[in-house]
PDB file of N, CA, C, O and CB in Angstrom:
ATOM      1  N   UNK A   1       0.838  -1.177   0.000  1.00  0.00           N
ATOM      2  CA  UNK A   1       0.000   0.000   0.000  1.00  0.00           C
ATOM      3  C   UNK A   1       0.882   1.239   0.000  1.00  0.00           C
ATOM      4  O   UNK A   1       1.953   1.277   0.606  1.00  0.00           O
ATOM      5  CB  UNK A   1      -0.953  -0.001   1.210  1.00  0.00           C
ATOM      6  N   UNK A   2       0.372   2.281  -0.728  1.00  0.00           N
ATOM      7  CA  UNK A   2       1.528   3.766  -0.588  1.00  0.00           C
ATOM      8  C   UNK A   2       0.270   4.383  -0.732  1.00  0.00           C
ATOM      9  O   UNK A   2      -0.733   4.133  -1.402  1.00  0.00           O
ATOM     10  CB  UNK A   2       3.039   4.281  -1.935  1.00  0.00           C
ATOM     11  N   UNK A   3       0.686   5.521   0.321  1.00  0.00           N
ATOM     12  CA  UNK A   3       0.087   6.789   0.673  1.00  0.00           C
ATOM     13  C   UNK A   3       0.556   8.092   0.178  1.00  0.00           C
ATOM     14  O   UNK A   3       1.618   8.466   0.675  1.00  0.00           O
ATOM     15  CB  UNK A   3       0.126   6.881   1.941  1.00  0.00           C
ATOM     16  N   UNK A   4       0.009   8.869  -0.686  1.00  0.00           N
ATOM     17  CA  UNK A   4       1.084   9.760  -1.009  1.00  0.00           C
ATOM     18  C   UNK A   4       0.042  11.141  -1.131  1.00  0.00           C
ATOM     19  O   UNK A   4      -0.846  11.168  -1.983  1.00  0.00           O
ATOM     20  CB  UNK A   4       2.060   9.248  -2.532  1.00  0.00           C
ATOM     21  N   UNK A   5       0.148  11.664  -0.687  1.00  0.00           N
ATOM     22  CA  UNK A   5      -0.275  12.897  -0.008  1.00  0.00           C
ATOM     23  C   UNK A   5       0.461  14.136   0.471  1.00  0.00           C
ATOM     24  O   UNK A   5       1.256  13.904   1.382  1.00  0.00           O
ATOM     25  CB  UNK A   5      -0.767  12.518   0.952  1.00  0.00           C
ATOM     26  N   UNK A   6       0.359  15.731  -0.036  1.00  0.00           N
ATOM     27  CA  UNK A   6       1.208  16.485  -0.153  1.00  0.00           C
ATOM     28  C   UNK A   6       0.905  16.805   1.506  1.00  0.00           C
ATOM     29  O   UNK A   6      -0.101  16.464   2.129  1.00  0.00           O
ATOM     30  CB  UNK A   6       1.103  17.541  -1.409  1.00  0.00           C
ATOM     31  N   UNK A   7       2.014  17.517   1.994  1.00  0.00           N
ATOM     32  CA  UNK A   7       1.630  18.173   3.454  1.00  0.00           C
ATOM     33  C   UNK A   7       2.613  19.179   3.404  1.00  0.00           C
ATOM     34  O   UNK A   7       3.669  19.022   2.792  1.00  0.00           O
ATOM     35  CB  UNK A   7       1.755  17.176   4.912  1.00  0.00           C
ATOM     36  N   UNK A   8       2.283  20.329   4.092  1.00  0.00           N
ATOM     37  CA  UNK A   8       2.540  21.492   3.957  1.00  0.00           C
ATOM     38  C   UNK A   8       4.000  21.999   5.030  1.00  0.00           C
ATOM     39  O   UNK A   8       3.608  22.630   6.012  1.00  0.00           O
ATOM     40  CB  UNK A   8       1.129  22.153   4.213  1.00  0.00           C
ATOM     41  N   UNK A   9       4.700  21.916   5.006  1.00  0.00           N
ATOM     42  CA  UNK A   9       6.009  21.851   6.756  1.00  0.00           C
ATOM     43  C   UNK A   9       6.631  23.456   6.341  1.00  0.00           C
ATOM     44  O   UNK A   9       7.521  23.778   5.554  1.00  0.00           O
ATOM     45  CB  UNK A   9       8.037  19.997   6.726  1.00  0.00           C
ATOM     46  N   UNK A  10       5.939  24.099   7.041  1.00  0.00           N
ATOM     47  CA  UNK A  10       5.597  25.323   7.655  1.00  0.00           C
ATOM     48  C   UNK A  10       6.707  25.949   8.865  1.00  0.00           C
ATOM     49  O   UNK A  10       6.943  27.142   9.059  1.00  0.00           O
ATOM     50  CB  UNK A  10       4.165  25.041   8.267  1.00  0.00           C
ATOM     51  N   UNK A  11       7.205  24.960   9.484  1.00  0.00           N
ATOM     52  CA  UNK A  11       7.746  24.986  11.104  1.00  0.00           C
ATOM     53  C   UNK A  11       9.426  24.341  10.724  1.00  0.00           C
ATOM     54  O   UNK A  11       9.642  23.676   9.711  1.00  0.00           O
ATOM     55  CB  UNK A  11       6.543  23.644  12.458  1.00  0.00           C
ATOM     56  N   UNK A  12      10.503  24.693  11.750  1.00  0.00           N
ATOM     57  CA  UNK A  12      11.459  23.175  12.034  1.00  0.00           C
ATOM     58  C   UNK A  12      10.855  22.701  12.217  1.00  0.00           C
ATOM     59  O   UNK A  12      10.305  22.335  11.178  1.00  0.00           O
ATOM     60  CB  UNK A  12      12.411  22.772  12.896  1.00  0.00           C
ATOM     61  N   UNK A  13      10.073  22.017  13.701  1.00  0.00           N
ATOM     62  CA  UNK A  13       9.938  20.747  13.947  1.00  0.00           C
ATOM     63  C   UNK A  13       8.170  20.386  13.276  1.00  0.00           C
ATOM     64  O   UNK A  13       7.354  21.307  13.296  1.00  0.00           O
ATOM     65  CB  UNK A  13      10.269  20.526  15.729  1.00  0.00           C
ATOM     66  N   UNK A  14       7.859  19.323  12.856  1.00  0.00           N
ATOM     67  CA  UNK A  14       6.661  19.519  12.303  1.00  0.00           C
ATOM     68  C   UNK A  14       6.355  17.687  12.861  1.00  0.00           C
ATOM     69  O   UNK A  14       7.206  16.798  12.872  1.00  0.00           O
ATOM     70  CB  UNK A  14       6.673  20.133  10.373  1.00  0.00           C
ATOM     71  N   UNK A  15       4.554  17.536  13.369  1.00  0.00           N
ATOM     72  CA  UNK A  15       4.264  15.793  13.512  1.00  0.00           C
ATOM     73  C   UNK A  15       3.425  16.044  12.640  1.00  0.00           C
ATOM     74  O   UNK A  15       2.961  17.156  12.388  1.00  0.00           O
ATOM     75  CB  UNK A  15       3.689  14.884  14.960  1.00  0.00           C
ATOM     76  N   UNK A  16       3.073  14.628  11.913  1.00  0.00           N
ATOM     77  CA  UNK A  16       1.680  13.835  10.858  1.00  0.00           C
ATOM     78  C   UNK A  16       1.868  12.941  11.708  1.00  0.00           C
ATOM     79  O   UNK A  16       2.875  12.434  12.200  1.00  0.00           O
ATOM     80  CB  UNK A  16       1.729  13.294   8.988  1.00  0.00           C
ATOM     81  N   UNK A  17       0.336  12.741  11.880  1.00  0.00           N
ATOM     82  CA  UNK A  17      -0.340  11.726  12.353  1.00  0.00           C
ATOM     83  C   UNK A  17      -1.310  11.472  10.908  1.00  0.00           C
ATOM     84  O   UNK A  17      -2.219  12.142  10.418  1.00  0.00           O
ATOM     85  CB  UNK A  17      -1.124  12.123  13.876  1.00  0.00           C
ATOM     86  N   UNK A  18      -0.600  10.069  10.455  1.00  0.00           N
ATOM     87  CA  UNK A  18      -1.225   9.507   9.170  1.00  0.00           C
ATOM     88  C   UNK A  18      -1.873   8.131   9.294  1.00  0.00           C
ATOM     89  O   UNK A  18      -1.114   7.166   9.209  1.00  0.00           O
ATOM     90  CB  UNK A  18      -0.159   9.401   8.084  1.00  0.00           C
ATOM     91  N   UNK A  19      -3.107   7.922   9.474  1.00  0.00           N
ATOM     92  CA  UNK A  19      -4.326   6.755   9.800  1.00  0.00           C
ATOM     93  C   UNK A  19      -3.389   5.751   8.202  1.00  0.00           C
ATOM     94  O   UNK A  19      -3.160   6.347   7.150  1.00  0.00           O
ATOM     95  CB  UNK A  19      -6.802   7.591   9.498  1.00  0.00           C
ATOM     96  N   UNK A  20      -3.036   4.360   8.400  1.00  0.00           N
ATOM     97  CA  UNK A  20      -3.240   4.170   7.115  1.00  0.00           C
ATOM     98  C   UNK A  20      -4.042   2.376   7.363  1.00  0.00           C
ATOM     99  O   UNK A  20      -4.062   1.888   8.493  1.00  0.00           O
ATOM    100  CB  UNK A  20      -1.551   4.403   6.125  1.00  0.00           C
ATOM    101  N   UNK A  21      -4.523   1.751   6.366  1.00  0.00           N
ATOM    102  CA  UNK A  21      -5.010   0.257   6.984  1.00  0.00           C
ATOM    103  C   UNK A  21      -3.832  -0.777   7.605  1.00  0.00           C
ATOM    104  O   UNK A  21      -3.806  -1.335   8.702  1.00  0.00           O
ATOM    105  CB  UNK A  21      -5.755  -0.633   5.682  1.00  0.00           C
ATOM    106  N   UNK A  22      -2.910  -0.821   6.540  1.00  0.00           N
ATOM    107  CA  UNK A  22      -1.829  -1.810   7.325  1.00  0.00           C
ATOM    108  C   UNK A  22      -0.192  -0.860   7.860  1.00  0.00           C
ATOM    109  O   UNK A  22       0.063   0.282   7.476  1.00  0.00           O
ATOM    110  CB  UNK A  22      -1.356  -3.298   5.939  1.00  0.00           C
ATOM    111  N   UNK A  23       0.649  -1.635   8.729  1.00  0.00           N
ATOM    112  CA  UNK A  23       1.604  -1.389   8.914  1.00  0.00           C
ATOM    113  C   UNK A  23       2.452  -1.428   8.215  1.00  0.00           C
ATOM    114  O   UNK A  23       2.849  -2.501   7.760  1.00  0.00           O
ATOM    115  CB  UNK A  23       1.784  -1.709   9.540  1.00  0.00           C
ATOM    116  N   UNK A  24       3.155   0.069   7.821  1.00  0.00           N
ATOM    117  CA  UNK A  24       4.391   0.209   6.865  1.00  0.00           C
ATOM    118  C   UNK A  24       5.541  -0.160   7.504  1.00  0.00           C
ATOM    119  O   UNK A  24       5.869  -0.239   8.688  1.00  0.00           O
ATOM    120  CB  UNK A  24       4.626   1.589   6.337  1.00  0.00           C
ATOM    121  N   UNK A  25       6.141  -0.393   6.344  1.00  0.00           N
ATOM    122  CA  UNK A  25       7.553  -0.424   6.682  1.00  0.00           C
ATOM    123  C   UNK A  25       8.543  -0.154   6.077  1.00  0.00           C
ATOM    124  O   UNK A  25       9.630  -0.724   5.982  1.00  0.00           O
ATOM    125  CB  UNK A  25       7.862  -1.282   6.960  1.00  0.00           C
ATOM    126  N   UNK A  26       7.846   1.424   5.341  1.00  0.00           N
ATOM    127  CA  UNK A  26       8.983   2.649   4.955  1.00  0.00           C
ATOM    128  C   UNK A  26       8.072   3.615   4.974  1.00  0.00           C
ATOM    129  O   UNK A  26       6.860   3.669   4.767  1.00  0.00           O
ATOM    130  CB  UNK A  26       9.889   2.629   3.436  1.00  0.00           C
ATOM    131  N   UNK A  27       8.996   4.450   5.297  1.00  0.00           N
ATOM    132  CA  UNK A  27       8.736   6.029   5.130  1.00  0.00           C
ATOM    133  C   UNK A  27       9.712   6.882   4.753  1.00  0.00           C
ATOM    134  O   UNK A  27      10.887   6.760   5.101  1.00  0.00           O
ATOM    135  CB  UNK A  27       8.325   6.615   6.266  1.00  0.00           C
ATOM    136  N   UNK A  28       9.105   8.124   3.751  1.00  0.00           N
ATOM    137  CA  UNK A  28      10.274   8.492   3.115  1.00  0.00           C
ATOM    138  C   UNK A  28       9.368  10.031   2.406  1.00  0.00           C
ATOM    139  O   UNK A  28       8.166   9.883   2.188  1.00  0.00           O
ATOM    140  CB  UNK A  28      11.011   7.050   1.894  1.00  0.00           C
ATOM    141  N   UNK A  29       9.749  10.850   2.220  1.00  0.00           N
ATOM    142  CA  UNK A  29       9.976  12.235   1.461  1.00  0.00           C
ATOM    143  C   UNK A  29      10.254  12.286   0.002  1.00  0.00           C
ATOM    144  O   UNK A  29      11.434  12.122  -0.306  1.00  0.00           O
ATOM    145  CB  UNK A  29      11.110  12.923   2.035  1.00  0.00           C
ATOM    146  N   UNK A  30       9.331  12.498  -1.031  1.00  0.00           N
ATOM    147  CA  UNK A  30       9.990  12.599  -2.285  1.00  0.00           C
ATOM    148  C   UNK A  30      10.254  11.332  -2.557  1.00  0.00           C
ATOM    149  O   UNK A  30      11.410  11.260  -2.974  1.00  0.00           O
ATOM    150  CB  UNK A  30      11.163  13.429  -2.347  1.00  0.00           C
ATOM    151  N   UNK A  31       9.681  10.186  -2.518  1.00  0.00           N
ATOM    152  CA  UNK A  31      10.100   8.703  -2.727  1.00  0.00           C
ATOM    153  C   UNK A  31      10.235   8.495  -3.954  1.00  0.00           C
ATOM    154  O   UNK A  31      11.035   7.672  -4.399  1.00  0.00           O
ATOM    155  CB  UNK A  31       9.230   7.689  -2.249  1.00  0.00           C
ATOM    156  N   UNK A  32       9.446   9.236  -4.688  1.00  0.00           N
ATOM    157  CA  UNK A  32       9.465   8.967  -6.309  1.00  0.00           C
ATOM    158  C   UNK A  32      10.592  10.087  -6.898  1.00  0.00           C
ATOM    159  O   UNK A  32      10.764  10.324  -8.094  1.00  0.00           O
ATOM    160  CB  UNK A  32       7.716   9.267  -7.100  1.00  0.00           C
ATOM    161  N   UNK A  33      11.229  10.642  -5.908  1.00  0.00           N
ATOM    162  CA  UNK A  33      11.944  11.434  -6.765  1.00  0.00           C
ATOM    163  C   UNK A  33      11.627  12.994  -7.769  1.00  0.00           C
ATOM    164  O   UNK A  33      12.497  13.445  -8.514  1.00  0.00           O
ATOM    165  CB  UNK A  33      12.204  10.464  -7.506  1.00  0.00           C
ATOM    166  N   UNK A  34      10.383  13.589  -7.618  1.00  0.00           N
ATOM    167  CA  UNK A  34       9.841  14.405  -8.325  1.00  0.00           C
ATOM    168  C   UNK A  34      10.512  15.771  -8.029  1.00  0.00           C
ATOM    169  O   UNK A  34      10.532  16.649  -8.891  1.00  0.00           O
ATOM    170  CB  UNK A  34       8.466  14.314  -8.135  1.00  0.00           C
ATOM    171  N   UNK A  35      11.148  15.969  -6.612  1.00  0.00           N
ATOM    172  CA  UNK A  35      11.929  17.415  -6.610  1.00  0.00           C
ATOM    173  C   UNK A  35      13.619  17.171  -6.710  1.00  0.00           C
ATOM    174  O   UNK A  35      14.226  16.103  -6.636  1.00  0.00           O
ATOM    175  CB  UNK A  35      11.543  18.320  -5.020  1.00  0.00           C
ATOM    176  N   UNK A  36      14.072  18.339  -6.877  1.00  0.00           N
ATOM    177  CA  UNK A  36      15.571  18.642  -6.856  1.00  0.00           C
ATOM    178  C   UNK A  36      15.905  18.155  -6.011  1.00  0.00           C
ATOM    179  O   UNK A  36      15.279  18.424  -4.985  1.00  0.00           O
ATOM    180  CB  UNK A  36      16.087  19.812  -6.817  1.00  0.00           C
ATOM    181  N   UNK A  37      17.322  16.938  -5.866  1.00  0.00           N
ATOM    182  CA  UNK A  37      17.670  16.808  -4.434  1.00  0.00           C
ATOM    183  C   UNK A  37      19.088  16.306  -4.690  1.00  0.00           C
ATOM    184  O   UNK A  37      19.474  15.831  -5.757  1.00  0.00           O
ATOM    185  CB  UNK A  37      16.662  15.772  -3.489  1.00  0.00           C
ATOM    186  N   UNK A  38      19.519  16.400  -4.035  1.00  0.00           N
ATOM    187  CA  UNK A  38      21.363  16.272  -3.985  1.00  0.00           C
ATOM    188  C   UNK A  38      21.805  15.302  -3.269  1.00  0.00           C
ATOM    189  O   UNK A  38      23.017  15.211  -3.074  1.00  0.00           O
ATOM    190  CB  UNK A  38      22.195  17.479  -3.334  1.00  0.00           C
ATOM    191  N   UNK A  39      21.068  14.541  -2.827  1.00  0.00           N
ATOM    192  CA  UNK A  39      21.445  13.580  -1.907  1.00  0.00           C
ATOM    193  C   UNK A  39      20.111  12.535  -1.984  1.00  0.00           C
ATOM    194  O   UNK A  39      19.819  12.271  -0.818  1.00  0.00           O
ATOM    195  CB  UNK A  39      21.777  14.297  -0.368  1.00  0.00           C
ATOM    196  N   UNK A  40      19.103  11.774  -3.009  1.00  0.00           N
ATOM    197  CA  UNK A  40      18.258  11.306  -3.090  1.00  0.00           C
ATOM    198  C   UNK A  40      17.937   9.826  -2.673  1.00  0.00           C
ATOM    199  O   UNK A  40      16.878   9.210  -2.790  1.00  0.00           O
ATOM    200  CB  UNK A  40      18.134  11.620  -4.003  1.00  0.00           C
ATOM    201  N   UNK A  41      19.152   9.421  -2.150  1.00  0.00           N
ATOM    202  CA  UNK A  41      18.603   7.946  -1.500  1.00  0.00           C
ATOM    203  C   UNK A  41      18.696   7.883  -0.136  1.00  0.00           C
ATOM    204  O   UNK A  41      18.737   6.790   0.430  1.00  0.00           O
ATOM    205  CB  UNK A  41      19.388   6.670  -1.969  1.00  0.00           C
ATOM    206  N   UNK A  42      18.745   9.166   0.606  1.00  0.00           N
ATOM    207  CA  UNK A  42      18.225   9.496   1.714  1.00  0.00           C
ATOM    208  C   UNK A  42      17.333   9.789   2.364  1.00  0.00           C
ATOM    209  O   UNK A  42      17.236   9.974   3.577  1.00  0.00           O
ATOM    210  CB  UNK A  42      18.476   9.905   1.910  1.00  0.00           C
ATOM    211  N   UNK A  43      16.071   9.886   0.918  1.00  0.00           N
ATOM    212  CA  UNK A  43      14.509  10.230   1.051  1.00  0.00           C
ATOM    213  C   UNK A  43      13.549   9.095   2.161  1.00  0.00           C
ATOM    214  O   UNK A  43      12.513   9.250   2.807  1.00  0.00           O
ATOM    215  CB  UNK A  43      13.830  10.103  -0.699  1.00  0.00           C
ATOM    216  N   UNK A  44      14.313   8.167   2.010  1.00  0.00           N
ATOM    217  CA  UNK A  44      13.346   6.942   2.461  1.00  0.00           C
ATOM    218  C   UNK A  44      14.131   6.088   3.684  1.00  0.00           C
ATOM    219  O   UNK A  44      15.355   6.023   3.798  1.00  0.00           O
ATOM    220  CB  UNK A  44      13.022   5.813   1.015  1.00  0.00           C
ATOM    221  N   UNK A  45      13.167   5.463   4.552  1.00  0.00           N
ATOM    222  CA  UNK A  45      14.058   4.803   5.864  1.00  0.00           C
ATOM    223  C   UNK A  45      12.995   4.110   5.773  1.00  0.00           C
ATOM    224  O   UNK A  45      11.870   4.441   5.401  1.00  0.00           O
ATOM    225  CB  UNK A  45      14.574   5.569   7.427  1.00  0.00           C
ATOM    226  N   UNK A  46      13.642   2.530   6.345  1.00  0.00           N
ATOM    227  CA  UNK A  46      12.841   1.649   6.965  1.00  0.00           C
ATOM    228  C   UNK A  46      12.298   1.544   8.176  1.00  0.00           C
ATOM    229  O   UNK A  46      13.115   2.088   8.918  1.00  0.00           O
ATOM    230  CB  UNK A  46      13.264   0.836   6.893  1.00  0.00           C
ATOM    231  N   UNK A  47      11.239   1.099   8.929  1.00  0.00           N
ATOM    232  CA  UNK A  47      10.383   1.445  10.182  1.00  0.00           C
ATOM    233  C   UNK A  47      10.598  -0.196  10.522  1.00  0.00           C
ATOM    234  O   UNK A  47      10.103  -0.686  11.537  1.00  0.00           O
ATOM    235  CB  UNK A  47       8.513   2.203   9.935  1.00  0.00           C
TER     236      UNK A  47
END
């Protein structure tokens, strides 16, 4: 299952609280790669 949903980080420190049906076991920023990034296989961590 992937959830992909824009959210807005406004603040440094920022929480999501994201309902999803099953337990992930990644999470990650930009997973697909769609913005500029200089360092891109740092987007994603395993849980």
């Amino acid at each position: 299952m992937i959830y992909y949903k824009r959210h807005k980080i406004d603040e440094a420190a920022k929480t999501f609280n994201i309902i999803v049906a099953e337990e992930p076991t990644k999470a990650g920023i930009d997973p697909l790669n769609m913005l500029i990034d200089r360092h891109p296989d740092d987007n994603v961590k395993e849980i």
